[in-house]
C-alpha beads as a LAMMPS data file, in Angstrom:
LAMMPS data file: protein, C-alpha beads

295 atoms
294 bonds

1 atom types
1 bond types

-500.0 500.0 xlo xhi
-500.0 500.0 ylo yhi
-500.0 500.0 zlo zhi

Masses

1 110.0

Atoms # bond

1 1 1 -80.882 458.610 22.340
2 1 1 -78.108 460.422 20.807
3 1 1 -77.745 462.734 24.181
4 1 1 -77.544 459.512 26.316
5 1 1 -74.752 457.724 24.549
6 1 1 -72.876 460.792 24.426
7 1 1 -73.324 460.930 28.450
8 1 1 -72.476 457.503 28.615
9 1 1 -69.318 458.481 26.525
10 1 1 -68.250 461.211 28.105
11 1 1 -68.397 459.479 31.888
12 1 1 -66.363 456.552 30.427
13 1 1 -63.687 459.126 29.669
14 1 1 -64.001 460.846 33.118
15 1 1 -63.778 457.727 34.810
16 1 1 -60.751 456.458 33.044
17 1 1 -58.875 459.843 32.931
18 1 1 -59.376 460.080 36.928
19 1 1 -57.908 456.246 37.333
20 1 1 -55.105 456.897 34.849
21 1 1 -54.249 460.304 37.744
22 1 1 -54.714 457.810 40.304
23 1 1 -52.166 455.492 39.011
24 1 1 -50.040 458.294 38.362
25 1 1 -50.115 459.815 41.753
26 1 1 -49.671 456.546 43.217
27 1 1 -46.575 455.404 41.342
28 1 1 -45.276 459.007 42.423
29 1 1 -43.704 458.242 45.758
30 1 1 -42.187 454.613 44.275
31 1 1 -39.999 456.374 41.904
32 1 1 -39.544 458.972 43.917
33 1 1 -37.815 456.673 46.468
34 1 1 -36.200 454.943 44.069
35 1 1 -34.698 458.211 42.008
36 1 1 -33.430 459.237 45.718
37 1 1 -31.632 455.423 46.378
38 1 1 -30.327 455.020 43.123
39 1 1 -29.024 458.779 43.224
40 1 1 -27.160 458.726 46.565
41 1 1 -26.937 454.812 46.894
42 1 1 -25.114 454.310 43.191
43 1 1 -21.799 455.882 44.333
44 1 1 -21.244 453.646 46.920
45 1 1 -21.301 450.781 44.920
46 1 1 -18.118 448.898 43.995
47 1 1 -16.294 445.320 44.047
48 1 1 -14.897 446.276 47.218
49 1 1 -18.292 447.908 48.704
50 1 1 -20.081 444.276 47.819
51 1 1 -17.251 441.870 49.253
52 1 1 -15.395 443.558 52.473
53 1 1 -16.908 443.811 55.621
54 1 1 -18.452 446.502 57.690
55 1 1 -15.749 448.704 59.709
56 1 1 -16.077 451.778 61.681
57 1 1 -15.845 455.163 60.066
58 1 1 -12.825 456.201 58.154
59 1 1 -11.770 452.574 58.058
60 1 1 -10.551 452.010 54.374
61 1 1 -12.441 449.377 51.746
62 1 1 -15.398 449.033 54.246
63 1 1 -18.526 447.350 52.853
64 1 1 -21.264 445.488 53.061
65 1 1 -20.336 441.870 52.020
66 1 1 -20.755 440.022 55.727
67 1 1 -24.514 441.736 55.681
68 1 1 -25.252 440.495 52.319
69 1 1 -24.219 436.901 53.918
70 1 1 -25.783 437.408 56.772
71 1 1 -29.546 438.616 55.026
72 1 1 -28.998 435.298 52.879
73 1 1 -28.094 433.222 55.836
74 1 1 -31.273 434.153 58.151
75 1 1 -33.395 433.821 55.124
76 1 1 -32.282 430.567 54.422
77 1 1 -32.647 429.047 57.678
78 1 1 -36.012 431.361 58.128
79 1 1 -37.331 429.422 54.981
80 1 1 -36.112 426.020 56.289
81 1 1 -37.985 426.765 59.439
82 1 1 -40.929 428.653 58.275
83 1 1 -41.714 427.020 54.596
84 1 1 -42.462 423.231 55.524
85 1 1 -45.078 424.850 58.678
86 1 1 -46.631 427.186 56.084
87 1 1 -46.947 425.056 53.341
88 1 1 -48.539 422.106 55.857
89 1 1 -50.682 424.790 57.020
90 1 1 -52.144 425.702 53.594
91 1 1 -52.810 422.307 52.151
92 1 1 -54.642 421.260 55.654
93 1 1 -56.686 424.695 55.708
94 1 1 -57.526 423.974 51.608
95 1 1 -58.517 420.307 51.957
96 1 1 -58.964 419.255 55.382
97 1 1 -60.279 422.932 56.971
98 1 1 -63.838 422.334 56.594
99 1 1 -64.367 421.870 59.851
100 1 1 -64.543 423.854 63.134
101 1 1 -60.634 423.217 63.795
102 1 1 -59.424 423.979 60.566
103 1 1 -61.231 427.479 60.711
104 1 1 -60.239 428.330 64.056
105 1 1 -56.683 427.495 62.295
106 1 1 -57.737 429.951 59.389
107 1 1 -58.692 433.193 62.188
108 1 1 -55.336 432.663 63.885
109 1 1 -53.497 432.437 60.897
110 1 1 -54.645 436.029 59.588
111 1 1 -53.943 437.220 63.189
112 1 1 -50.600 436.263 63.171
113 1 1 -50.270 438.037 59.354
114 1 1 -51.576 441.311 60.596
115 1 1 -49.590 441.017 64.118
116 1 1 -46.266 443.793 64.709
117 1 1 -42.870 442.231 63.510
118 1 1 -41.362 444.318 66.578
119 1 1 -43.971 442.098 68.738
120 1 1 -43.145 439.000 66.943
121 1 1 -39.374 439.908 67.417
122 1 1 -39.669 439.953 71.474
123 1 1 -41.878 437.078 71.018
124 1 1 -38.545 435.500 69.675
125 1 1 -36.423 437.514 72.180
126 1 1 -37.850 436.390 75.157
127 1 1 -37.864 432.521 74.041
128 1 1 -34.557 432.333 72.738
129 1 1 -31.947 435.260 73.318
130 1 1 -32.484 435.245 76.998
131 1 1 -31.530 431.794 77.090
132 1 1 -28.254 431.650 74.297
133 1 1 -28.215 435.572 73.792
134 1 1 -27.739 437.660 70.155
135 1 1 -27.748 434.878 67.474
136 1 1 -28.609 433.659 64.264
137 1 1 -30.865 431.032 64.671
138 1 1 -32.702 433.754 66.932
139 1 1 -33.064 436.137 64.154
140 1 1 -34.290 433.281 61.651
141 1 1 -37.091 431.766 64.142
142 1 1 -38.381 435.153 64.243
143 1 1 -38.237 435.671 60.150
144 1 1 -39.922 432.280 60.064
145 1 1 -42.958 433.101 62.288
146 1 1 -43.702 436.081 59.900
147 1 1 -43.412 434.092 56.807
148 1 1 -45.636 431.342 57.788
149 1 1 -49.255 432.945 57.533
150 1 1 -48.182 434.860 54.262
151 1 1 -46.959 430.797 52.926
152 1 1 -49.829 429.428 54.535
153 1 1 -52.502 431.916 52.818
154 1 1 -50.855 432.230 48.684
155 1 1 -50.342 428.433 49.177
156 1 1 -54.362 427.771 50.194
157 1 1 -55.345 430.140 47.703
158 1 1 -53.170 428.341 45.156
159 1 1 -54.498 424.813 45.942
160 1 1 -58.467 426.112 45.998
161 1 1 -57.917 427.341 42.303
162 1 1 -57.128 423.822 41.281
163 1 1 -60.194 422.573 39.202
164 1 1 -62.452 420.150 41.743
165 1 1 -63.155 418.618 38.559
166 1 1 -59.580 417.171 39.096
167 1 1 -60.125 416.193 42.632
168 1 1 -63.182 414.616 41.696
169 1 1 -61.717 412.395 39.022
170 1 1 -58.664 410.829 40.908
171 1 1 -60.951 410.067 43.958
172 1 1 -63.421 408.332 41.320
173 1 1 -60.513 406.125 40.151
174 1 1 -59.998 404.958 43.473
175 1 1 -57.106 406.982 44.966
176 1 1 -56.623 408.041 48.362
177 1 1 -57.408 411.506 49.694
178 1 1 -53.498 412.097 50.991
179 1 1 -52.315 410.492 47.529
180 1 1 -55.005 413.069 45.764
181 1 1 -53.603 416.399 47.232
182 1 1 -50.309 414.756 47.362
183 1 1 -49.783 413.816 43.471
184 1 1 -52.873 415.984 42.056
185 1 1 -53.625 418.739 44.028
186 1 1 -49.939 419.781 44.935
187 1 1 -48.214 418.922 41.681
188 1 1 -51.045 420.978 39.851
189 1 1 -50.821 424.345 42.622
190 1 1 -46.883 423.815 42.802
191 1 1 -46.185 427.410 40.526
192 1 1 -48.189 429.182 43.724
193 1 1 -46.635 427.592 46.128
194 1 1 -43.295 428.765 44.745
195 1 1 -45.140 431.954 44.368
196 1 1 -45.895 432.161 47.730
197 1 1 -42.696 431.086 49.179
198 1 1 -41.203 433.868 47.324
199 1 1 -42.918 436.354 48.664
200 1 1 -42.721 435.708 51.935
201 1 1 -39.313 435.728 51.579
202 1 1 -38.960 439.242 50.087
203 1 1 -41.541 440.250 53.077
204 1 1 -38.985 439.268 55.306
205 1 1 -35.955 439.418 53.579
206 1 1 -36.539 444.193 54.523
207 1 1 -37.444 443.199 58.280
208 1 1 -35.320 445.719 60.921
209 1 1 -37.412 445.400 63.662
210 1 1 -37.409 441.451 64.953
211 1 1 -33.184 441.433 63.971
212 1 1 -32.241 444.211 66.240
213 1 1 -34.188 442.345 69.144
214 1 1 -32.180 439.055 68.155
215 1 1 -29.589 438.967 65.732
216 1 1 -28.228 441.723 66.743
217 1 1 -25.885 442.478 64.025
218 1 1 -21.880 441.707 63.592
219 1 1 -18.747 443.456 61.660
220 1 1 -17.270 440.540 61.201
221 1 1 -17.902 437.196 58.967
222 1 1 -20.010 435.066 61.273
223 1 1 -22.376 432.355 60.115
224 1 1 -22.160 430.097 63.382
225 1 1 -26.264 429.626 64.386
226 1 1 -25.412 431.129 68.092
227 1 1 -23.653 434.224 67.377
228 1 1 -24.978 437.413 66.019
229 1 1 -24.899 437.881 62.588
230 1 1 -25.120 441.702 60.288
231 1 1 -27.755 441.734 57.836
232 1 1 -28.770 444.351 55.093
233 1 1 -31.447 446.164 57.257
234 1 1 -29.499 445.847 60.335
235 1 1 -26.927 448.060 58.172
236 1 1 -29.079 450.753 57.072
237 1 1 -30.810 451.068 59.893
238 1 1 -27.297 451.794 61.955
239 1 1 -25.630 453.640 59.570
240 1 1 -28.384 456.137 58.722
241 1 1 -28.210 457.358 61.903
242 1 1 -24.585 457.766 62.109
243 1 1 -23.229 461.037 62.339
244 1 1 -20.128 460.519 59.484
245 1 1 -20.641 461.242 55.699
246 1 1 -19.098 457.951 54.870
247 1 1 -21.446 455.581 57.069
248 1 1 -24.297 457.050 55.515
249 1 1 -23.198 456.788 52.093
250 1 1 -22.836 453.136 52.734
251 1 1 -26.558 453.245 54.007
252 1 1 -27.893 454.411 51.157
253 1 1 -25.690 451.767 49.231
254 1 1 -26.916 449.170 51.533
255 1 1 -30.702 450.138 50.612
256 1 1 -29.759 450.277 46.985
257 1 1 -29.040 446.609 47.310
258 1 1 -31.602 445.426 49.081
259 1 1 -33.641 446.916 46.876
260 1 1 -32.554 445.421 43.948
261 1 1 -32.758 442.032 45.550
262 1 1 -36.204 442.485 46.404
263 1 1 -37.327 443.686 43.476
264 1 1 -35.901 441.390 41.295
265 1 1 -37.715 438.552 43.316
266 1 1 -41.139 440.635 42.608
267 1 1 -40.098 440.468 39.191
268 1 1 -39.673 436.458 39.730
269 1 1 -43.077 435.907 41.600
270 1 1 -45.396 438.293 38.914
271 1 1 -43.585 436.166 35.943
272 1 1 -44.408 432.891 38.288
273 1 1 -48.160 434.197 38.629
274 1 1 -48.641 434.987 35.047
275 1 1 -47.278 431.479 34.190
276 1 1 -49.755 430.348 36.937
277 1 1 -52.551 431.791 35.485
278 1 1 -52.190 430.679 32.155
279 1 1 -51.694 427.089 33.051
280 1 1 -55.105 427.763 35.335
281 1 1 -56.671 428.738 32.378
282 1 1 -55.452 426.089 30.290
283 1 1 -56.565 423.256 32.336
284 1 1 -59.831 424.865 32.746
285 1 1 -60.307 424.746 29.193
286 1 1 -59.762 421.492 28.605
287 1 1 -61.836 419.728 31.259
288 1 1 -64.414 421.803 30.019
289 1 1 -64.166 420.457 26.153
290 1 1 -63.881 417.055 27.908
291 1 1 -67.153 417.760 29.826
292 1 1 -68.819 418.914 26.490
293 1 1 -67.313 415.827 24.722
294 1 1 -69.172 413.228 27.524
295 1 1 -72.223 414.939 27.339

Bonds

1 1 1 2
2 1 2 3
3 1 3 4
4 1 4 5
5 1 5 6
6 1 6 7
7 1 7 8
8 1 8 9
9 1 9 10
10 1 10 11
11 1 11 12
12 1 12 13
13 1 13 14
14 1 14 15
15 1 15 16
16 1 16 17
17 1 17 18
18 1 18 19
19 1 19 20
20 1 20 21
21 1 21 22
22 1 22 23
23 1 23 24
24 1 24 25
25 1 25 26
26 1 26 27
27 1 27 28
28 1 28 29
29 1 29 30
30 1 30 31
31 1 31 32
32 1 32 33
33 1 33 34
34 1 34 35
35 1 35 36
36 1 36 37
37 1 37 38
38 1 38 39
39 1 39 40
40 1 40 41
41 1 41 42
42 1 42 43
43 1 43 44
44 1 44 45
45 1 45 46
46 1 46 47
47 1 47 48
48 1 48 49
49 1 49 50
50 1 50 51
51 1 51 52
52 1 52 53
53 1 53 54
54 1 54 55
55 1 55 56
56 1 56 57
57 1 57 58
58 1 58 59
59 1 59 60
60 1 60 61
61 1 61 62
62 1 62 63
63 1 63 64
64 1 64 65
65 1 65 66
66 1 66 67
67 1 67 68
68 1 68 69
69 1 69 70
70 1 70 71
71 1 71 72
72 1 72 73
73 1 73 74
74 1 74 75
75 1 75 76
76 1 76 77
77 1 77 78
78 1 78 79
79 1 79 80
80 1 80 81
81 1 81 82
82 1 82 83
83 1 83 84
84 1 84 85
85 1 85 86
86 1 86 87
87 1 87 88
88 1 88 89
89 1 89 90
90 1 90 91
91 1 91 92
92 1 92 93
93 1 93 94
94 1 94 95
95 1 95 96
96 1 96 97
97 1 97 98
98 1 98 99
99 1 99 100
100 1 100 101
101 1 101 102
102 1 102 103
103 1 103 104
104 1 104 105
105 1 105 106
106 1 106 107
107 1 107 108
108 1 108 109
109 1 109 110
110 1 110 111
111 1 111 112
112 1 112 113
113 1 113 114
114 1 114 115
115 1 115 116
116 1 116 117
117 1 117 118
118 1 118 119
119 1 119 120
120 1 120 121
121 1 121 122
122 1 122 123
123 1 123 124
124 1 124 125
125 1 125 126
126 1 126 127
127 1 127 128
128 1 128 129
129 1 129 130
130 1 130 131
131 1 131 132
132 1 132 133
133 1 133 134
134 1 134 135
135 1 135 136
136 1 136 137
137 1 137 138
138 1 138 139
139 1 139 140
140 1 140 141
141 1 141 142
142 1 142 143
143 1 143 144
144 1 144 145
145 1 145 146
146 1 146 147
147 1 147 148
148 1 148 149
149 1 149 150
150 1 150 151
151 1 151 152
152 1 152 153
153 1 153 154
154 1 154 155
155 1 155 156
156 1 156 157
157 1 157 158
158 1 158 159
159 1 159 160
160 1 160 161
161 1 161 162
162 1 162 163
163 1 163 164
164 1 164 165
165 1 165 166
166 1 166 167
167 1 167 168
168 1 168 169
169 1 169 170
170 1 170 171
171 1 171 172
172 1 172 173
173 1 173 174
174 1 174 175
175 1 175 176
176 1 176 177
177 1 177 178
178 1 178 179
179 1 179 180
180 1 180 181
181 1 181 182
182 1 182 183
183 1 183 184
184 1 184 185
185 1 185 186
186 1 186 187
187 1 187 188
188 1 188 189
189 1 189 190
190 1 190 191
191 1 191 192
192 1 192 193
193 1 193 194
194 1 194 195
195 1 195 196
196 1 196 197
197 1 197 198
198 1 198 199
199 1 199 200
200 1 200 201
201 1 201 202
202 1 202 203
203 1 203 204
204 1 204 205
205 1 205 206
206 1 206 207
207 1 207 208
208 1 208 209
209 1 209 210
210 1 210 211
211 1 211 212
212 1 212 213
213 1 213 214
214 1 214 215
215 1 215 216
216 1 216 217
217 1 217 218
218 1 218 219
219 1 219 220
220 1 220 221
221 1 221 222
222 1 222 223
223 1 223 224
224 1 224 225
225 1 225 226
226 1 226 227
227 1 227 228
228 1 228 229
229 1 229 230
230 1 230 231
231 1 231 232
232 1 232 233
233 1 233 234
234 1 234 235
235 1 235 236
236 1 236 237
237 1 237 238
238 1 238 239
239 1 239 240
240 1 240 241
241 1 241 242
242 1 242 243
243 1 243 244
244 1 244 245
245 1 245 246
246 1 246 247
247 1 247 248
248 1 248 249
249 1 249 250
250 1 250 251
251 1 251 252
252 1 252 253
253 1 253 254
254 1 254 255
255 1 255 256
256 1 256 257
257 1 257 258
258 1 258 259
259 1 259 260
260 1 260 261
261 1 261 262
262 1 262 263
263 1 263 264
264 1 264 265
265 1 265 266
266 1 266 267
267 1 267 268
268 1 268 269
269 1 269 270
270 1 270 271
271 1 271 272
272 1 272 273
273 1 273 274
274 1 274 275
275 1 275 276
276 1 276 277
277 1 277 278
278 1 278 279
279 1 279 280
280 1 280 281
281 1 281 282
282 1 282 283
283 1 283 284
284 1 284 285
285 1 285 286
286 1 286 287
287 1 287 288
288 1 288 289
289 1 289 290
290 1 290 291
291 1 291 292
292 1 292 293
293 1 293 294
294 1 294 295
């Protein structure tokens, strides 16, 4: 008896000394990337680095300050596009997708996750640069076709983790399916649907491929929604291939921004989740000491 728990001991141990290497080999290439950004990109960074434009090489107090506009500008009209389609697209899947429609809606919806962004960015070329050319709004319909499967699937998953027990209680008193998902369901899933909006927009906000195929990039400060704009990856992706010191320093000062902006919306969506979770748990808790209570 003694032999066997001693076994049993000794394979726990195994077991959680070869997951604790496994974490540790897999968090070696994260810092390891982001030891080498913060190392080269950290020099470039400065007041003027963050708030002047792009210029060519040798040009004095170049930076990145129209590309920082310009990633915030096709992200904000990609979310105004993409969001409201997503979001529709999750609550009908969730409540209304029981049906052979709503699951052919379901397989084409994890297609269009899984699909290229460089195919999704000639997608967006063909139906809209060859008719106004290099522009904004180009850049953002393409941004917003890859954010609406990732909206569409956190914000289904979001609104099936609502307690039926919920559902089941307003339509008992009477109220209308659209006025259910509307005021219950929604209003109860709202902290994943945040969730969910936030991370398709750090999925997007790191995309090269579809921008170079329609926004193009730009030195200067444009925002109009038919002329090419810069953005952050556009940047790196140019400059890192440039032959002068100076370009790629601001490349790797470019990444180290991006970065940071991305990560710190991570931070945002696991402190949203854990808050989501919680409140899951909560509710759970207490329909079940009402259920208890009526029986």
């Amino acid at each position: 008896m003694r032999s066997y728990r001693s076994r049993r001991k000794w394979k726990n141990r195994i077991a959680s000394l070869l997951a604790l290497v496994c974490v540790l080999v897999a968090l070696v290439p994260l810092v390891s990337i982001l030891m080498e950004v913060v190392s080269r990109g950290a020099p470039a960074i400065d007041w003027a680095f963050l708030t002047e434009r792009t210029k060519s090489s040798g040009a004095p107090d170049s930076g990145i300050g129209n590309a920082i506009l310009g990633s915030l500008l096709l992200v904000m009209w990609a979310s105004l596009i993409g969001l409201p389609f997503g979001i529709l697209t999750g609550v009908y899947v969730s409540e209304y997708g029981d049906n052979w429609f709503g699951r052919t809606v379901r397989f084409f919806n994890d297609i269009l996750a899984n699909f290229p962004s460089v195919v999704i960015g000639l997608f967006a070329y063909s139906l809209i640069v060859t008719v106004i050319g290099f522009s904004l709004i180009s850049g953002a319909f393409a941004l917003a076709i890859i954010m609406i499967p990732i909206v569409a699937n956190t914000t289904e998953d979001a609104l099936r983790m609502v307690p039926n027990s919920l559902r089941e209680a307003s339509l008992a008193l009477g109220v209308p399916r659209w006025r259910t998902v509307l005021k219950v369901i929604i209003s109860n899933g709202r902290s994943g649907l945040v969730t969910g909006a936030l991370l398709a927009i750090a999925r997007v906000a790191g995309e090269t491929a579809p921008l170079i195929l329609t926004s193009f990039g730009n030195n200067f400060w444009e925002t109009g929604l038919t002329e090419p704009v810069a953005a952050l990856p556009l940047v790196i992706f140019r400059n890192a291939m440039s032959p002068y010191a100076d370009l790629q320093e601001q490349a790797w000062g470019a990444a180290l921004v991006l970065i940071t902006m991305v990560l710190s919306l991570n931070v945002v969506v696991r402190l949203l989740t854990r808050k989501r979770m919680k409140l899951y748990k909560a509710v759970k808790k207490t329909w079940k000491e009402r259920l208890s209570l009526n029986v």
